[in-house]
N, C-alpha and C positions, 0 to 999 in steps of 0.2 A: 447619379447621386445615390440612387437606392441604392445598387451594389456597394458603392463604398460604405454605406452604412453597415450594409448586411456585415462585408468584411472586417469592419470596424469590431462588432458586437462579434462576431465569431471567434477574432484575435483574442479579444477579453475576456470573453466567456476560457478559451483555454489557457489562459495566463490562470485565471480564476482557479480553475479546477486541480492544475498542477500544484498549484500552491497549498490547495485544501489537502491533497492526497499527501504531498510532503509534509503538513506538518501532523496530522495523525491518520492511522488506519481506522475503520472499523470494519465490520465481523463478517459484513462483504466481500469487502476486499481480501478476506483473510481464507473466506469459503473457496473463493476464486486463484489463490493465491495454494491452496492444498491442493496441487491435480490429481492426485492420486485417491485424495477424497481418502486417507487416513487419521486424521483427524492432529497433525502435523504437518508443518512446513519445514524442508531440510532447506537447506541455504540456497540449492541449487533452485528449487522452484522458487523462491523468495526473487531471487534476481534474475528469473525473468517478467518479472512486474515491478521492479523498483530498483532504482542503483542509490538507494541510501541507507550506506553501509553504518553511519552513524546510528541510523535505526536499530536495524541489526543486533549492532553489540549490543544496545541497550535492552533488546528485546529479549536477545538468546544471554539469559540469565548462570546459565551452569556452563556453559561456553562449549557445550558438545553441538555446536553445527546444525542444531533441529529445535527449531521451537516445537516446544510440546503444549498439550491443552490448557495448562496454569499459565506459559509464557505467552501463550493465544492469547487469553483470558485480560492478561494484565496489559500485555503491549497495545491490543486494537481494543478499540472505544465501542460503546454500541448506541453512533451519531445516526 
């Protein structure tokens, strides 16, 4: 019975968290999300951390393929 609990609360918890991360970023996720540590996200590193390309568009503002430090700024929260 405990293991099914544990799994219970495990499943939940990452239903939880997917949901949090989908519906905004913050500046973590965004530090983590620049591997390069340029202080930009190009498209390509964005989707290896996230397939939500609705994001995306809304984020990369000038529509050149790279968020930069203002579309950083506006698109992830500081939760």
């Amino acid at each position: 019975m405990k293991t099914l609990t544990k799994l219970t609360f495990i499943l939940i918890s990452g239903l939880t968290l997917s949901t949090a991360f989908a519906a905004g970023f913050n500046m973590s996720t965004a530090q983590t999300m620049d591997a390069n540590k340029d202080g930009a996200i190009t498209k390509e590193e964005y989707m290896k951390q996230s397939n939500d390309m609705e994001a995306w568009d809304k984020m990369d503002t000038n529509k050149d393929g790279v968020l930069d430090a203002n579309e950083i700024k506006a698109g992830f929260n500081n939760k």
